[in-house]
MARNUPA-374552 format. One record per atom (N, C-alpha, C): atom name; x, y, z. Coordinates in Angstrom, 2 decimals, always signed. Layout:
BEGIN
[atom CA, [X, Y, Z]]
...
END
This chain:
BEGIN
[atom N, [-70.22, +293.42, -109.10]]
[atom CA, [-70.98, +292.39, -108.40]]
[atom C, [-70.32, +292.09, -107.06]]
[atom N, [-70.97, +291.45, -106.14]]
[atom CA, [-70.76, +291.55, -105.06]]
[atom C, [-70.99, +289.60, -104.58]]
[atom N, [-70.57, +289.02, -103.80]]
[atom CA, [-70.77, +288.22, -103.00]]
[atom C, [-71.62, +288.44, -102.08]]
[atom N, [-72.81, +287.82, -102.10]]
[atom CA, [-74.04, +287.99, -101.05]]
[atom C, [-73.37, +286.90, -100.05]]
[atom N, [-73.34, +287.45, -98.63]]
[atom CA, [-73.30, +286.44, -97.69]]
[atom C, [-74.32, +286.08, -97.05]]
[atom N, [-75.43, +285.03, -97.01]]
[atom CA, [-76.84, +284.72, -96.07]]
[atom C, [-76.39, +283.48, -95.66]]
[atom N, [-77.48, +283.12, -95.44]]
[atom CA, [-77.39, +281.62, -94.68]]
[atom C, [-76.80, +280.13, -96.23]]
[atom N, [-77.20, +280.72, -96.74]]
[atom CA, [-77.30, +279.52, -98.13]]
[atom C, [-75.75, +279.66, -98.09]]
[atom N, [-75.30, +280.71, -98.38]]
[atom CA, [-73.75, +280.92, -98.47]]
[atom C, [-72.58, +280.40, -97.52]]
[atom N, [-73.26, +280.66, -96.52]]
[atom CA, [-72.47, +280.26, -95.31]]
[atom C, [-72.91, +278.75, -95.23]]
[atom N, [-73.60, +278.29, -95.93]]
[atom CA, [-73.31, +276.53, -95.35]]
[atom C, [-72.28, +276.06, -96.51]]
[atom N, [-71.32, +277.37, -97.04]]
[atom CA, [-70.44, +276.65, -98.20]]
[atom C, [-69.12, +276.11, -97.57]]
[atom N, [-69.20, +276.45, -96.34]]
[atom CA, [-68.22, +276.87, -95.29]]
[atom C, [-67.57, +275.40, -95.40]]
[atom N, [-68.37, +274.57, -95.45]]
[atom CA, [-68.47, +273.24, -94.10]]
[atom C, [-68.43, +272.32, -95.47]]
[atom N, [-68.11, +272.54, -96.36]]
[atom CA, [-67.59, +271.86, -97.64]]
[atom C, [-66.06, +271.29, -97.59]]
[atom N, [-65.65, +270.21, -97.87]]
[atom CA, [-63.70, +269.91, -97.68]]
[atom C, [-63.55, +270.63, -99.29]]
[atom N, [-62.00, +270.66, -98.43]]
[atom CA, [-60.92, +271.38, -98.98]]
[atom C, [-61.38, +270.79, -100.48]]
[atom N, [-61.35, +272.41, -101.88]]
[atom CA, [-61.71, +272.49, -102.73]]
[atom C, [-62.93, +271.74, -103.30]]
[atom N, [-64.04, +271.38, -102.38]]
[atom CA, [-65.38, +271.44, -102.85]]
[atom C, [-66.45, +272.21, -103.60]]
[atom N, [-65.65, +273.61, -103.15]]
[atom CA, [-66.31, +274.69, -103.86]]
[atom C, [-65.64, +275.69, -104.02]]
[atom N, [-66.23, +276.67, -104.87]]
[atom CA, [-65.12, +277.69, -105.50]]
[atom C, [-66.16, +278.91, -105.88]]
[atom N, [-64.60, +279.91, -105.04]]
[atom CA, [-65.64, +280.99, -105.49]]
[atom C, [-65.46, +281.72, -107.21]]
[atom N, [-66.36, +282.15, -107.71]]
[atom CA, [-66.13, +282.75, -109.21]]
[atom C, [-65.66, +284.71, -109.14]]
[atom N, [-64.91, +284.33, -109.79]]
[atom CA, [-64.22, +286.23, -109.73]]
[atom C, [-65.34, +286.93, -110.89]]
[atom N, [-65.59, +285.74, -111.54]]
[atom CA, [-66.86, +286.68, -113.01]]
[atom C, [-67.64, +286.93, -112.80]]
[atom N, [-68.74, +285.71, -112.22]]
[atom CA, [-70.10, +286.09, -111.27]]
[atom C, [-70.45, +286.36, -109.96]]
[atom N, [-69.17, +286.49, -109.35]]
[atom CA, [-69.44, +286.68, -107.81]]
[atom C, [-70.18, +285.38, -106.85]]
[atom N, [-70.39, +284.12, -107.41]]
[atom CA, [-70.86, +283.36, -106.96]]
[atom C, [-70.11, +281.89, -106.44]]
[atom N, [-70.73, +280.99, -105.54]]
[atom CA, [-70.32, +280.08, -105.10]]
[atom C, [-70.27, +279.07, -106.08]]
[atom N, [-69.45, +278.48, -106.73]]
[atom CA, [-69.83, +276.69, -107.27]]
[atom C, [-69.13, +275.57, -106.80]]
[atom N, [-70.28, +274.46, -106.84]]
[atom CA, [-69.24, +273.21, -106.34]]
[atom C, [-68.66, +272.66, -107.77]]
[atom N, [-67.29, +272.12, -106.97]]
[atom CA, [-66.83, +271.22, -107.97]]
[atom C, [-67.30, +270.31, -108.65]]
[atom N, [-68.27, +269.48, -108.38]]
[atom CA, [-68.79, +268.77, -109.30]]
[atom C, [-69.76, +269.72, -110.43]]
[atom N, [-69.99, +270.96, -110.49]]
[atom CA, [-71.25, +271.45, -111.09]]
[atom C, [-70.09, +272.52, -111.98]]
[atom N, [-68.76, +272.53, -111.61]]
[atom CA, [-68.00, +273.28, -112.95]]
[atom C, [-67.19, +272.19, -113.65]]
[atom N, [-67.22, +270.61, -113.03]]
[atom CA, [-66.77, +269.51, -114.10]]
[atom C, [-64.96, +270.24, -114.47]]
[atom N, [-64.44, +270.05, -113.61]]
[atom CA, [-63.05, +270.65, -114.21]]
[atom C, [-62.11, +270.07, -112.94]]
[atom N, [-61.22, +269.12, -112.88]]
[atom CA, [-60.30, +268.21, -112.57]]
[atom C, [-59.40, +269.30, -112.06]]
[atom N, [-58.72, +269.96, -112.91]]
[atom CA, [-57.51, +270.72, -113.08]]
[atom C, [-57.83, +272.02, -112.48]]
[atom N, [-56.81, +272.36, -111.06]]
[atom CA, [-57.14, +273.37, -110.16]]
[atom C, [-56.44, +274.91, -110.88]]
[atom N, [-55.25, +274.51, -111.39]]
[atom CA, [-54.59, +275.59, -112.16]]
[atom C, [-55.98, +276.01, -113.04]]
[atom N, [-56.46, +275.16, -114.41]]
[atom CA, [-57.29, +275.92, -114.84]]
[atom C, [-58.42, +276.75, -114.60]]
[atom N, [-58.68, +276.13, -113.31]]
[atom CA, [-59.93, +276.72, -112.47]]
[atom C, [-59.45, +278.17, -112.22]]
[atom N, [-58.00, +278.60, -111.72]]
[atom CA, [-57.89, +279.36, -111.18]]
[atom C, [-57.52, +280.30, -112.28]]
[atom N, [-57.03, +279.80, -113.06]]
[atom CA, [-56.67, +280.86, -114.34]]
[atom C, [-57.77, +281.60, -114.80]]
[atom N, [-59.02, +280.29, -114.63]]
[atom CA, [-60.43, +281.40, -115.07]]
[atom C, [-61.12, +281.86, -114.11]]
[atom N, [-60.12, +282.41, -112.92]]
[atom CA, [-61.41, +283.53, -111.65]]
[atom C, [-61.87, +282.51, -110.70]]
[atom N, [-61.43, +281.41, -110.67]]
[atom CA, [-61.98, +280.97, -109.55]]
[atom C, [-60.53, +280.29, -108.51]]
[atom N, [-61.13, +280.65, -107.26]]
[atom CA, [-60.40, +280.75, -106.20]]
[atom C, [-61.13, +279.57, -105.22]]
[atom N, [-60.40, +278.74, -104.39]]
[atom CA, [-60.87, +277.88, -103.27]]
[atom C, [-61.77, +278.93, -102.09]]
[atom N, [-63.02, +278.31, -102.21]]
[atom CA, [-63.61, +278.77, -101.12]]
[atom C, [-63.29, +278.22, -99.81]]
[atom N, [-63.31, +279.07, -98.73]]
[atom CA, [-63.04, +278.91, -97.26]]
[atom C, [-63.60, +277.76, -96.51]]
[atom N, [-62.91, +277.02, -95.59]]
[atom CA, [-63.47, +275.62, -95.50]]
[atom C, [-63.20, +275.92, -94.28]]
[atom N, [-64.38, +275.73, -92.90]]
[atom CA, [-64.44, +275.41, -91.97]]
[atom C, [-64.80, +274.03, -91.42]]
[atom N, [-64.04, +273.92, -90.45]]
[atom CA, [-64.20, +272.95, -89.59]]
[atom C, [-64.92, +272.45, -88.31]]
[atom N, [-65.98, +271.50, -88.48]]
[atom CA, [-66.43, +271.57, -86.96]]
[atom C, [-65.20, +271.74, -85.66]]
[atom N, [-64.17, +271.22, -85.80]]
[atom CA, [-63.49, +271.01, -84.39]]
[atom C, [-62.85, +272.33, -84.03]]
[atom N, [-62.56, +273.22, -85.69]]
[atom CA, [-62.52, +274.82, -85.38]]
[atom C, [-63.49, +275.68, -84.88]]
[atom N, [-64.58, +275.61, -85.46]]
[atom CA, [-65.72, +276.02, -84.59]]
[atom C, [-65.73, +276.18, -82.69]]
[atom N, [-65.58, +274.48, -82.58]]
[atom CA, [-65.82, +273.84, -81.06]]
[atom C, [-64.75, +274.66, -80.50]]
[atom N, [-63.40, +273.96, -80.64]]
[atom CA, [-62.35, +274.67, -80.19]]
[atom C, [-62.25, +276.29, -79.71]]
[atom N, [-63.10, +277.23, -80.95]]
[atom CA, [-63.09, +278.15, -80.57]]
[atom C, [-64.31, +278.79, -79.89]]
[atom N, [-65.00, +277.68, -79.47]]
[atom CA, [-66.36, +278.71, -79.08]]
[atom C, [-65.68, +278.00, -77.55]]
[atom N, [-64.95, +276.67, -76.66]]
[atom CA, [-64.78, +276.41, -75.73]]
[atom C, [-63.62, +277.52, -75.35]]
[atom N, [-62.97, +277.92, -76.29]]
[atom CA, [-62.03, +279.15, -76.03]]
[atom C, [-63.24, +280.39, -75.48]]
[atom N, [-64.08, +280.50, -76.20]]
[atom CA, [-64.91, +281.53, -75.74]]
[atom C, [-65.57, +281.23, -74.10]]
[atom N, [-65.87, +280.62, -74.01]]
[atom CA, [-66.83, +279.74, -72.81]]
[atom C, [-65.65, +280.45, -71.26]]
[atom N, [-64.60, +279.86, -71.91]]
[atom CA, [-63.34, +280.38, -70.83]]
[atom C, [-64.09, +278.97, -69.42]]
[atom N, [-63.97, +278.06, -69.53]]
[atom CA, [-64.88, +277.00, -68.37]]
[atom C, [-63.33, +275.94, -68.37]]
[atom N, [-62.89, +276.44, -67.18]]
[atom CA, [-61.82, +275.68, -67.04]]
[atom C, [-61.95, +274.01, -66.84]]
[atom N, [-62.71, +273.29, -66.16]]
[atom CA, [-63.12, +272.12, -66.35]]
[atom C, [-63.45, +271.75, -67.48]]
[atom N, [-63.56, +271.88, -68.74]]
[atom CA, [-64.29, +271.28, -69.76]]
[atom C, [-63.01, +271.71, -70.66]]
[atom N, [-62.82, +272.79, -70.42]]
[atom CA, [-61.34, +272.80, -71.49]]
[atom C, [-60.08, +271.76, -70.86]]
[atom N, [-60.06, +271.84, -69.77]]
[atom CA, [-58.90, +270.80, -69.28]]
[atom C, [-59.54, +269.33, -69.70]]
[atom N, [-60.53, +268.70, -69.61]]
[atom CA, [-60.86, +267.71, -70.36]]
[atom C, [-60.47, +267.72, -71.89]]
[atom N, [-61.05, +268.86, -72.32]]
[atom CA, [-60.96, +268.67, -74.19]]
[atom C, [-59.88, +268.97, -75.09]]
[atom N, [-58.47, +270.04, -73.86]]
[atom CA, [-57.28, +269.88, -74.22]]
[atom C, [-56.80, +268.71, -75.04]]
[atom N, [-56.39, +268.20, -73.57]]
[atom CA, [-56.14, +266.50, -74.00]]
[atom C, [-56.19, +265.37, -75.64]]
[atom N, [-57.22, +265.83, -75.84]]
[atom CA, [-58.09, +265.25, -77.04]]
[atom C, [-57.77, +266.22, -78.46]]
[atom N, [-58.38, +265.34, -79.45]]
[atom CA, [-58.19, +266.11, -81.06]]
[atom C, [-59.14, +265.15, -81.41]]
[atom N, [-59.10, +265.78, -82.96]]
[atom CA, [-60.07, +264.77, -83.93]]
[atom C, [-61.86, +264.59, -83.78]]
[atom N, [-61.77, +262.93, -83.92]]
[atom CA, [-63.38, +262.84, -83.69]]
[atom C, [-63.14, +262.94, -82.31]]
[atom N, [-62.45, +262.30, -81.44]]
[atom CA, [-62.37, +262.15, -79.75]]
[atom C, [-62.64, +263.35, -78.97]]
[atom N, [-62.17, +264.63, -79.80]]
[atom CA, [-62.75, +265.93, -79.76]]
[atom C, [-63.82, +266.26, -79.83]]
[atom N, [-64.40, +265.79, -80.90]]
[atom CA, [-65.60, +266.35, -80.90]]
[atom C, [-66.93, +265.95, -80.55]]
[atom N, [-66.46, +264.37, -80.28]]
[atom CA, [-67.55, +263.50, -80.15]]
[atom C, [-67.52, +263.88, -78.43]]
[atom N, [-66.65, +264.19, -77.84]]
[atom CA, [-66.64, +264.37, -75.97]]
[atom C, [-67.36, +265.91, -76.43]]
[atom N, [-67.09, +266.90, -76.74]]
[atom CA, [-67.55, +267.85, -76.50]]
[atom C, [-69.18, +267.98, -76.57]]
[atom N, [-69.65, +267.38, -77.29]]
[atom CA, [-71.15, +266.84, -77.78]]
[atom C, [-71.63, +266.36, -76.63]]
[atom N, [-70.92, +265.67, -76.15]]
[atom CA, [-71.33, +264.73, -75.13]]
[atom C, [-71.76, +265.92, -73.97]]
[atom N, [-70.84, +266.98, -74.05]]
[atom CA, [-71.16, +267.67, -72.41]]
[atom C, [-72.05, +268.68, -73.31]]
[atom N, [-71.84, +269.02, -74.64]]
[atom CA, [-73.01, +269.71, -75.10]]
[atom C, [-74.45, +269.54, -74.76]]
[atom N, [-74.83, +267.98, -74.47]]
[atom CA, [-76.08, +267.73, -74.41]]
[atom C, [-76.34, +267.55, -73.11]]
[atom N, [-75.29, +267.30, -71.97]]
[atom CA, [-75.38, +267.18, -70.87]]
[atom C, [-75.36, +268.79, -70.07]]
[atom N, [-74.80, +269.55, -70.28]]
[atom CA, [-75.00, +270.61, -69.58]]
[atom C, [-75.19, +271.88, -70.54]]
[atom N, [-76.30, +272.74, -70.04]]
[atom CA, [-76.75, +273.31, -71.04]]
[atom C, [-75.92, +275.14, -70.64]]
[atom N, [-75.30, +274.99, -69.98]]
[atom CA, [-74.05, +276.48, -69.73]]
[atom C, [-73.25, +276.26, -70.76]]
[atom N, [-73.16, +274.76, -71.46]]
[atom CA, [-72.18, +275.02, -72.73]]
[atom C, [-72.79, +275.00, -73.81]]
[atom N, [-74.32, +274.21, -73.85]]
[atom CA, [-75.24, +274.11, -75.16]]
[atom C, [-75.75, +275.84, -75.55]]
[atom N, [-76.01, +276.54, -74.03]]
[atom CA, [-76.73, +277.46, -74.73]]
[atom C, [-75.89, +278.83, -75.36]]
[atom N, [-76.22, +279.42, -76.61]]
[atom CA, [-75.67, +280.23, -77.26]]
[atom C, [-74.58, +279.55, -77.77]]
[atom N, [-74.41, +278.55, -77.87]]
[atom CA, [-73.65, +277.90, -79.44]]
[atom C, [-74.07, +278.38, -80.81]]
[atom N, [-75.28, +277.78, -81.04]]
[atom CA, [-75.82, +278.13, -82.65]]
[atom C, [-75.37, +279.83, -82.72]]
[atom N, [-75.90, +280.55, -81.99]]
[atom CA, [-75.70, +282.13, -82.21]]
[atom C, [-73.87, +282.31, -82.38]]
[atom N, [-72.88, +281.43, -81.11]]
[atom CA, [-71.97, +281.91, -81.91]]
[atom C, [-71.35, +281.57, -83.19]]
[atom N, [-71.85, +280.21, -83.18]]
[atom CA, [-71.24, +279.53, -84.17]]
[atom C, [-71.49, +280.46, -85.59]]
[atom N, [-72.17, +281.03, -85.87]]
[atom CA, [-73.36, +281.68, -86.83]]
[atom C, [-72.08, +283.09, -87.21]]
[atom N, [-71.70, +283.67, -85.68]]
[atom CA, [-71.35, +284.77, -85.52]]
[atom C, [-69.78, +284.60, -85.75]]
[atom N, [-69.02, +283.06, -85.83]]
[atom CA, [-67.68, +282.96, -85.80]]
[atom C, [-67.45, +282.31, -87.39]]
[atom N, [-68.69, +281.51, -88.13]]
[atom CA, [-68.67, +281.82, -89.58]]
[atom C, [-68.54, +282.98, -90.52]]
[atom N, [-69.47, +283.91, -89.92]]
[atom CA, [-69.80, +285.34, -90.78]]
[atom C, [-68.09, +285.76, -90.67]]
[atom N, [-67.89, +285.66, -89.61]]
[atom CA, [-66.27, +286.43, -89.30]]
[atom C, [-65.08, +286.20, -90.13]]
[atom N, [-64.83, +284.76, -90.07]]
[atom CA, [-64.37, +283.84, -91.14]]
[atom C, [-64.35, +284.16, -92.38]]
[atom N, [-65.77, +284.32, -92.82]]
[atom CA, [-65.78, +284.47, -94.56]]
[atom C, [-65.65, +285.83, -94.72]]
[atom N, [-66.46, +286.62, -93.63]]
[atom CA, [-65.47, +287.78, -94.19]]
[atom C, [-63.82, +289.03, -94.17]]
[atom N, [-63.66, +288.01, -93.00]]
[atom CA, [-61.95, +287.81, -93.27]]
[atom C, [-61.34, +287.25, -94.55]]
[atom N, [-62.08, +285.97, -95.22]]
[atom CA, [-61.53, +285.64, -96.28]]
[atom C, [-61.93, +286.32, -97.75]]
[atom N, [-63.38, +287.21, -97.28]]
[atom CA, [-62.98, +287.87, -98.24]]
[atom C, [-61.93, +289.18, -98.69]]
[atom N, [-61.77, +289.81, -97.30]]
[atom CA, [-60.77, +290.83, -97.11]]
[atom C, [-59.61, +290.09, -97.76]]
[atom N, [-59.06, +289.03, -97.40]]
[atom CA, [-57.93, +289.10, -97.52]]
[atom C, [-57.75, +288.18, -99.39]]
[atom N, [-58.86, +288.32, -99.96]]
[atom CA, [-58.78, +287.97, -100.86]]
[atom C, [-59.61, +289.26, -101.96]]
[atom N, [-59.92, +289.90, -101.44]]
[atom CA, [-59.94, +291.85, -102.43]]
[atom C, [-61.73, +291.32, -102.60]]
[atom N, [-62.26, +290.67, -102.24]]
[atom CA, [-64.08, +290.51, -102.72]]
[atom C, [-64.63, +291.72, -101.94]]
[atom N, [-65.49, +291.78, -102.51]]
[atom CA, [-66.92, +292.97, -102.33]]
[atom C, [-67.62, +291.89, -101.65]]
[atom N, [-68.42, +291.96, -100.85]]
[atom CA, [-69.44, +291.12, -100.02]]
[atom C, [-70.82, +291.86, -99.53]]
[atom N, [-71.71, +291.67, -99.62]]
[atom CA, [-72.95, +292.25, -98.58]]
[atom C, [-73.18, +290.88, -97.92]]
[atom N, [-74.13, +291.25, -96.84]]
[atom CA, [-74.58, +290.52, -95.45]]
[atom C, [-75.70, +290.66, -95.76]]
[atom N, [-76.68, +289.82, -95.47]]
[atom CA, [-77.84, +289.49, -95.51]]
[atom C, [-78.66, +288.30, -94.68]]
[atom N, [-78.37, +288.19, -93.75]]
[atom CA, [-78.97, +287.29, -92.71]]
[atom C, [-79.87, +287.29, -92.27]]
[atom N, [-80.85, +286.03, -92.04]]
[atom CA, [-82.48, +286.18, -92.00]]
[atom C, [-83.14, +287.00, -92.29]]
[atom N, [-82.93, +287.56, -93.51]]
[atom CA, [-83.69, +288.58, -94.08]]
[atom C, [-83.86, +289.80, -93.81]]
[atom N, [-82.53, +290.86, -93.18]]
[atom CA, [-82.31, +291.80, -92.62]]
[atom C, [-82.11, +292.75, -93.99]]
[atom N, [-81.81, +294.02, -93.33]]
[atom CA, [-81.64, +294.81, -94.10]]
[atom C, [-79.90, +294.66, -94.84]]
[atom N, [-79.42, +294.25, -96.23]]
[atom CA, [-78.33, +294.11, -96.86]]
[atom C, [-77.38, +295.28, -96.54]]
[atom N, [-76.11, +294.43, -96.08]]
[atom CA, [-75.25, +295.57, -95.61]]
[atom C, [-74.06, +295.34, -96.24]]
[atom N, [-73.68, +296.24, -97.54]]
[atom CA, [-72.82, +296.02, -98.03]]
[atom C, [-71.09, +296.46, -97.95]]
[atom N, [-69.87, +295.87, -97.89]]
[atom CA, [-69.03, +296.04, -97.62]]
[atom C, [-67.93, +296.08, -98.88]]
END
C-alpha cells in the first residue's frame, strides 16, 4: 500500500504537532482524536508515526525567500510570530507582485515537504493532484 498524496492529504499538513498520524498498516492519515489513544509510545509501537506539520510562517518565510524582493524582506526580517504573518498579509493584499502565484507555490512547497518526509521516513507515496494522472513513487 501506498500513501496517496492529493489535496485531502495535504491539508494534514497544517494540523499541530501530533494531531495526526500516519498508519504503517493502512497507509493512511488519522487524527488523534479518531484513534482515541493518549499514549504516543503506544501509538508508535503499533505503526503509527507523527505526521508532518507545517506552518503558515514556514510557508510565508519561504515563499518571501522565493520572491527574492528586498524591500519586503527587510521589513519582515525584523518580525516573527503572528507580527509576521499578520504584516505579510497585509502587503499580500496590498500589492499583488507578492499575492500573485502564492497559492501555486504554496501547493508546490507542501507536496515537497511531505514528500521529503516521506523519503526520509521509507513510505511509498503516489501524487494525485486535481485529478491528474497518479504518479507513483
Amino acid at each position: 500500500m501506498k500513501l496517496l498524496l492529493n489535496e485531502k492529504t495535504l491539508r494534514f499538513v497544517w494540523g499541530g504537532s501530533g494531531e495526526y498520524w500516519y498508519s504503517r498498516v493502512d497507509s493512511q492519515i488519522h487524527s488523534s482524536a479518531e484513534l482515541e489513544c493518549e499514549d504516543t509510545e503506544d501509538l508508535m509501537t503499533n505503526g503509527f508515526i507523527p505526521f508532518l506539520t507545517i506552518s503558515n510562517e514556514e510557508v510565508i518565510r519561504a515563499y518571501i525567500k522565493f520572491l527574492d524582493n528586498k524591500k519586503v524582506s527587510a521589513v519582515l526580517d525584523k518580525l516573527s510570530g503572528n507580527e509576521y504573518i499578520d504584516t505579510f498579509w497585509k502587503y499580500f493584499n496590498a500589492y499583488s507582485s507578492i499575492s500573485e502565484g502564492f497559492d501555486e507555490f504554496e501547493k508546490k512547497f507542501v507536496l515537497e515537504k511531505v514528500e521529503q518526509w516521506c523519503s526520509q521516513n521509507a513510505i511509498e507515496y503516489a501524487v494525485n493532484l486535481n485529478d491528474e494522472k497518479i504518479i507513483d513513487y
